[in-house]
N, CA, C and O of each residue as an XYZ file, in Angstrom:
440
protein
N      16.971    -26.958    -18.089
C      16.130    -26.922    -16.927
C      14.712    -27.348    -17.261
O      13.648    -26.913    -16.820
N      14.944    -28.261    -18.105
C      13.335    -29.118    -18.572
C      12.111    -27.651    -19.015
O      11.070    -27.681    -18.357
N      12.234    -26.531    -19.996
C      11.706    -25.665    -20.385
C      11.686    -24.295    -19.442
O      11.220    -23.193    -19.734
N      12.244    -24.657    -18.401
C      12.302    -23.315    -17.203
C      13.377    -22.609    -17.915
O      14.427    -23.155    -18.253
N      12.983    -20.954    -18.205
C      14.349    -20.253    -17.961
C      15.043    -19.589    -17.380
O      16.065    -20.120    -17.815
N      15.358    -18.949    -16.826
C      16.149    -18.513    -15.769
C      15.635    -17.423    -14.986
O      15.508    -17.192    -13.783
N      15.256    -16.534    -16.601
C      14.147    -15.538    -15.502
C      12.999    -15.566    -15.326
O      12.341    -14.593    -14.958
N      12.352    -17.198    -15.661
C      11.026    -17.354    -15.302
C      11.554    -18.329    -13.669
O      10.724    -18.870    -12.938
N      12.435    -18.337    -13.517
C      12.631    -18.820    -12.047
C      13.097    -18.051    -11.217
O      12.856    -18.200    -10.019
N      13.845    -17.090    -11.673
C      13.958    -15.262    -10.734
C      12.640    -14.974    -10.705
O      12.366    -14.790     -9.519
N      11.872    -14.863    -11.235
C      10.172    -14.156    -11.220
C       9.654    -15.150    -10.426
O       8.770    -14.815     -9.638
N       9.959    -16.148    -10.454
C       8.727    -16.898     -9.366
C       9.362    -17.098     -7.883
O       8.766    -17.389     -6.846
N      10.665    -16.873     -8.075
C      11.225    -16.459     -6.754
C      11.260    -15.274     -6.114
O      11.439    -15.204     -4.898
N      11.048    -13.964     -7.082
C      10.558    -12.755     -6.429
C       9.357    -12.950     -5.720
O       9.084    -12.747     -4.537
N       8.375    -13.587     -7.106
C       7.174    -13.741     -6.351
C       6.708    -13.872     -5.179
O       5.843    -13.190     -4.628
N       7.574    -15.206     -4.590
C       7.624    -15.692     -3.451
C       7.983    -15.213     -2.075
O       7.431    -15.362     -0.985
N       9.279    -14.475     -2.522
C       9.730    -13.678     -1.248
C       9.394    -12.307     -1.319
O      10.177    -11.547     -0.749
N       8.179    -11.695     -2.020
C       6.720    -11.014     -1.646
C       5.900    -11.265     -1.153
O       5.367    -10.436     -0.416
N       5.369    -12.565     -1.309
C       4.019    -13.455     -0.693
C       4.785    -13.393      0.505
O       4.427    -12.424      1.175
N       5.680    -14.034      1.025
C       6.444    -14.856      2.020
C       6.712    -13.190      3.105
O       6.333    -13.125      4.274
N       7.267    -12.273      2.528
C       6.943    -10.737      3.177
C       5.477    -10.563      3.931
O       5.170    -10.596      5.123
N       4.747    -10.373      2.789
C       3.474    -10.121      3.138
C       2.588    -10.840      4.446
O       1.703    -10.376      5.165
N       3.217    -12.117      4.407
C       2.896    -13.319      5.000
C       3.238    -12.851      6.636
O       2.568    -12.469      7.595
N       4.391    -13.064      6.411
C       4.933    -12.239      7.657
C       4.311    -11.430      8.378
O       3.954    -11.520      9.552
N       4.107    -10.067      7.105
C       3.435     -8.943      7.998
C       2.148     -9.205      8.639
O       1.742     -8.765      9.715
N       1.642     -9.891      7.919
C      -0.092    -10.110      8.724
C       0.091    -11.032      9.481
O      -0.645    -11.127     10.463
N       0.923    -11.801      9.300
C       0.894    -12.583     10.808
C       1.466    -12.129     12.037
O       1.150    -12.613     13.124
N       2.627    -10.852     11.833
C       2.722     -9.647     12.950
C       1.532     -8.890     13.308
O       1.472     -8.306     14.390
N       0.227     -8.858     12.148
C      -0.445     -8.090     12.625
C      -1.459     -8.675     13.491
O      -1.808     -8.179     14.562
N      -1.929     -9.775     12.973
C      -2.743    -10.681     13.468
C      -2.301    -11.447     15.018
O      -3.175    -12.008     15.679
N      -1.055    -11.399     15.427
C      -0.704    -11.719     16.519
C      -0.779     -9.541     17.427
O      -0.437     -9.128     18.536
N      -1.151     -9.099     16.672
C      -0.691     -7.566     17.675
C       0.925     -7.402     17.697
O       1.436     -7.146     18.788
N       1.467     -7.488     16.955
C       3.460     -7.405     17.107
C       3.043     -5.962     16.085
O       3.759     -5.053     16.505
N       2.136     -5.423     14.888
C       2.190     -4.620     14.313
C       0.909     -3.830     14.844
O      -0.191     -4.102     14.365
N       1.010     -3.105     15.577
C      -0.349     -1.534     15.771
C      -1.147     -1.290     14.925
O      -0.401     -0.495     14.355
N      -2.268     -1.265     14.162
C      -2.359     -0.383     13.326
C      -3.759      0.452     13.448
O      -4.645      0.816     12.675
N      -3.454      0.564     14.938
C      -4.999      1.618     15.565
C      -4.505      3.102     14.787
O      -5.354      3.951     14.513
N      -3.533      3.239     14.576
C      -3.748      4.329     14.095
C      -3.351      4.724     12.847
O      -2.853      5.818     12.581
N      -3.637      3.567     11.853
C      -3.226      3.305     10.450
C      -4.265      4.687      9.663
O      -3.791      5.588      8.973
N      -5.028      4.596      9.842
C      -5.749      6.032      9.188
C      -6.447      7.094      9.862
O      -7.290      7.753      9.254
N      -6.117      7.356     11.285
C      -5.925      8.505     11.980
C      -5.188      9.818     11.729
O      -3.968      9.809     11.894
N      -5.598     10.586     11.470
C      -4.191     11.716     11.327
C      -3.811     11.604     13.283
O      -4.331     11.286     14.352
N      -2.205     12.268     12.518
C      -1.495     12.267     13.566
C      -1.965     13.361     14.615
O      -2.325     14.511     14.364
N      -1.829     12.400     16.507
C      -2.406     13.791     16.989
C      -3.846     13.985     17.277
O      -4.158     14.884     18.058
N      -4.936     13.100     16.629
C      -6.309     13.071     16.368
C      -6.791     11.578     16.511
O      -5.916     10.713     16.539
N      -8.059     11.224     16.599
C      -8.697     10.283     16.240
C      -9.702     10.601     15.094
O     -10.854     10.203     15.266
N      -9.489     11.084     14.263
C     -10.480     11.630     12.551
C      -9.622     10.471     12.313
O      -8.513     10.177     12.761
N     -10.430      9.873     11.476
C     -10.154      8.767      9.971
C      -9.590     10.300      9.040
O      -9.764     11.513      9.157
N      -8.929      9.485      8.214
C      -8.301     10.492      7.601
C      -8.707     10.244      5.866
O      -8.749      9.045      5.591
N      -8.907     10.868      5.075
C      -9.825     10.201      3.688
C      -8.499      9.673      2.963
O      -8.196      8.573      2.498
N      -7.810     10.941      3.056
C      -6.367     11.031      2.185
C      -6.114      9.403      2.246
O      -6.423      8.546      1.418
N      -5.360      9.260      3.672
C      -4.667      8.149      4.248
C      -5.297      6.850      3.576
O      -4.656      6.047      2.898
N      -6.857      6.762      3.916
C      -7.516      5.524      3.660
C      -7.668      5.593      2.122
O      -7.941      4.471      1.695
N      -7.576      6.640      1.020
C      -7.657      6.402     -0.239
C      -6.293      5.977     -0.512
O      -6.149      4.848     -0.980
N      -5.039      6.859     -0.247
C      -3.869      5.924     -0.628
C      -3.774      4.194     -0.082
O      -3.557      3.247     -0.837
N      -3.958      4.123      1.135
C      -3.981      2.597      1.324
C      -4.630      1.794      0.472
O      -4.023      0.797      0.081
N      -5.970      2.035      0.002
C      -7.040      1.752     -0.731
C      -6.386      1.476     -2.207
O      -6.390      0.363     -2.732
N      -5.892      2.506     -2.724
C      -4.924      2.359     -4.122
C      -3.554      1.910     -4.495
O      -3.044      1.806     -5.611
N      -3.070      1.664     -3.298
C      -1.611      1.523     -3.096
C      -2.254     -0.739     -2.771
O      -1.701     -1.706     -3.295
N      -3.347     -0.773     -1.900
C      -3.320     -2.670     -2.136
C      -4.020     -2.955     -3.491
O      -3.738     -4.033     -4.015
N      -4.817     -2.209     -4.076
C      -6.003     -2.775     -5.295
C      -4.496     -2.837     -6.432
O      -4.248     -3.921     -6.959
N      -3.578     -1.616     -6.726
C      -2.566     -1.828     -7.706
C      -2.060     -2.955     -7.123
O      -2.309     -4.069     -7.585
N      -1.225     -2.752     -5.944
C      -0.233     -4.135     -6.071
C      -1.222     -5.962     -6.487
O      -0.811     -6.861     -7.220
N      -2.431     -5.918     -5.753
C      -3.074     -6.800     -5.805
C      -2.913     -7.396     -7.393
O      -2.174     -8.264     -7.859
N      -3.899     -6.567     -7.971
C      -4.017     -6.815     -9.242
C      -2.626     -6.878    -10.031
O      -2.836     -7.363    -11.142
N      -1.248     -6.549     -9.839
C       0.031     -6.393    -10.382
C       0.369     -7.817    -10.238
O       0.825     -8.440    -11.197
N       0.123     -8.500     -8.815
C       0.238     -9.480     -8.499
C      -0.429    -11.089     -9.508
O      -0.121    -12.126    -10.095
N      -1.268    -10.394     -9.170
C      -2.567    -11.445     -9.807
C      -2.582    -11.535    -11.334
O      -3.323    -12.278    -11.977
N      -1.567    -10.588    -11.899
C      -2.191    -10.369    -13.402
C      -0.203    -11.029    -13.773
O       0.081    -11.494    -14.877
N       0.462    -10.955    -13.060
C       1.559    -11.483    -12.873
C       1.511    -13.120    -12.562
O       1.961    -13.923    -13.379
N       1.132    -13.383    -11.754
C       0.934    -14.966    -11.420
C       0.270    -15.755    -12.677
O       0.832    -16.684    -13.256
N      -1.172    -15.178    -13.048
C      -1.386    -15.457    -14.472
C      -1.133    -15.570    -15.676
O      -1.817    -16.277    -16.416
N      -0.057    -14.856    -16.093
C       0.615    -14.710    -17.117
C       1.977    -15.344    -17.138
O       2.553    -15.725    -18.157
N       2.652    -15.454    -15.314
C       3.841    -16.389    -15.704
C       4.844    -15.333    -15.639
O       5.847    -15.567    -14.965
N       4.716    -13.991    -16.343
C       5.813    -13.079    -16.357
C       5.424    -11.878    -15.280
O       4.290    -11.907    -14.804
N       6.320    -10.842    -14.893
C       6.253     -9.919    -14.575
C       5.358     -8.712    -15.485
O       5.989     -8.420    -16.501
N       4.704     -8.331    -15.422
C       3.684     -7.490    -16.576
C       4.124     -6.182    -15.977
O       4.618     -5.979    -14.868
N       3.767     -5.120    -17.197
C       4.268     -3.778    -17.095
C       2.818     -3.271    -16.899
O       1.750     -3.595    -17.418
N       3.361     -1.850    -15.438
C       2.477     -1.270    -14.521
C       1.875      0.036    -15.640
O       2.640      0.954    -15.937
N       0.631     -0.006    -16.124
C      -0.047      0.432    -16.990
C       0.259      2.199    -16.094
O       0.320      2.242    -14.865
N       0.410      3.438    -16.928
C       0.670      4.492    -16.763
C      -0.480      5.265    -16.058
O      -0.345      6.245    -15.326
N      -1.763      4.575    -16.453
C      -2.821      5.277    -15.833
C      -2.903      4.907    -14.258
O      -3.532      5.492    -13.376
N      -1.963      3.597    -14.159
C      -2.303      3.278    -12.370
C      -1.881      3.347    -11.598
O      -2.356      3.250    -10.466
N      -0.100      3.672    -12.133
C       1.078      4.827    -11.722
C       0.671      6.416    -11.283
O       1.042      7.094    -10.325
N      -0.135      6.674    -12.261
C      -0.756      8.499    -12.540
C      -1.323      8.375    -11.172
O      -1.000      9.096    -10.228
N      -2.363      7.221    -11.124
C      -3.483      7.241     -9.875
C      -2.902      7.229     -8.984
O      -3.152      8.127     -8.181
N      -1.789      6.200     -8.615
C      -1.301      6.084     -7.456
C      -0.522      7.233     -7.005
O      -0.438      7.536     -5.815
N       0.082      7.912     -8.003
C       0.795      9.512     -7.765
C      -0.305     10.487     -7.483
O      -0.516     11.003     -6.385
N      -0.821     10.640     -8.319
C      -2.162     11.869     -7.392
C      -2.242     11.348     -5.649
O      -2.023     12.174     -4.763
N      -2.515     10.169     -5.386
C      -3.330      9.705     -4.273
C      -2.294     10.093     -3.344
O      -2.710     10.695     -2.354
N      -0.869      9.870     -3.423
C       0.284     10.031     -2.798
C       0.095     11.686     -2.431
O      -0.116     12.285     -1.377
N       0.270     12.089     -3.766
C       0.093     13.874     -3.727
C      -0.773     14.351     -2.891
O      -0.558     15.335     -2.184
N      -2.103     13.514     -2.909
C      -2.927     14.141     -2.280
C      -2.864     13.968     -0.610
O      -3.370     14.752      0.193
N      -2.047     12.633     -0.260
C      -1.787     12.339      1.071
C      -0.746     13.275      1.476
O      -0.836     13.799      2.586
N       0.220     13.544      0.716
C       1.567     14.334      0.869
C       0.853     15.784      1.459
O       0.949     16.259      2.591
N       0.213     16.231      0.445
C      -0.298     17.898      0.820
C      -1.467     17.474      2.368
O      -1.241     18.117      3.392
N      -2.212     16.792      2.385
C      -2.757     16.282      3.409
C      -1.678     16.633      5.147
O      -1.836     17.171      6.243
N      -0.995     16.156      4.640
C       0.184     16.076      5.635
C       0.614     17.286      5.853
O       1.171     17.391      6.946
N       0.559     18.455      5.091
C       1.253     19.456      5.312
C       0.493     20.761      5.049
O       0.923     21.864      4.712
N      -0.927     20.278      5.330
C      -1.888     21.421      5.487
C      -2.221     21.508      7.505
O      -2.890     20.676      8.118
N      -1.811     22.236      7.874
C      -2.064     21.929      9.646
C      -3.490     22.135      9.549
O      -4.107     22.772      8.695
N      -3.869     21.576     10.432
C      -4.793     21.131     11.592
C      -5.757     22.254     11.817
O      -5.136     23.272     11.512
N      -6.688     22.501     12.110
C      -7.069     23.922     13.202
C      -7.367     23.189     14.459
O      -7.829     22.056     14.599
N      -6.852     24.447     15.725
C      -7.274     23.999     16.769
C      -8.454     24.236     17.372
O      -9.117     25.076     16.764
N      -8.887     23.869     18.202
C      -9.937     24.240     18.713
C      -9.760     24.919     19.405
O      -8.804     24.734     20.157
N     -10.907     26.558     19.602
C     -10.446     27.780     21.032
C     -11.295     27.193     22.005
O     -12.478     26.860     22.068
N      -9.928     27.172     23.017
C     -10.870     26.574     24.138
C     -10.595     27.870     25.217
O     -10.637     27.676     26.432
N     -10.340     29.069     24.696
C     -10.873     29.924     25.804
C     -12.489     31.032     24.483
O     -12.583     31.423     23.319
N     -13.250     31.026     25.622
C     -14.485     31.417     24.954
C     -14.312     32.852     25.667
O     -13.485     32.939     26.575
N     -15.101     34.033     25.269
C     -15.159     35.161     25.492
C     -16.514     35.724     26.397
O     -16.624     36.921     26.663
């Protein structure tokens, strides 16, 4: 295959039908086919939510850079443990986020 090997052409075909995903999605979003008024709202509320917007926040900078440090190198590169750790706290911290309720507001006054 003129120096190609097989799984440097599986890897650039994963590659692709990631980009080609991604591609997709923002062009659902960018036409309005995907919502995302309430992408970091808690549910129920209009509060920005910190949790929410730090996992989003850590969940595109890893893949980004996974991406980018992948395209550069040609191979698939291994996801360094410290950015796994991060991305698990951030999860954790969205997870418990999720399952601490709310307070309501008293709306009868005395």
């Amino acid at each position: 295959m003129n120096g190609l090997s097989m799984a440097s052409v599986m890897q650039w075909a994963l590659i692709l039908i990631i980009v080609a995903f991604a591609l997709i999605v923002l062009i659902k979003i960018y036409t309005n086919q995907i919502n995302l008024g309430s992408l970091l709202s808690e549910s129920g509320t209009t509060k920005a939510s910190m949790s929410r917007f730090q996992f989003l926040i850590f969940t595109f900078v890893i893949a980004g850079l996974y991406l980018t440090l992948s395209l550069e190198s040609g191979t698939l590169v291994e996801v360094p443990n410290g950015a796994l750790l991060l991305l698990g706290i951030s999860a954790g911290g969205y997870v418990i986020g999720k399952g601490v309720p709310t307070p309501k507001s008293d709306t009868t006054k005395s």
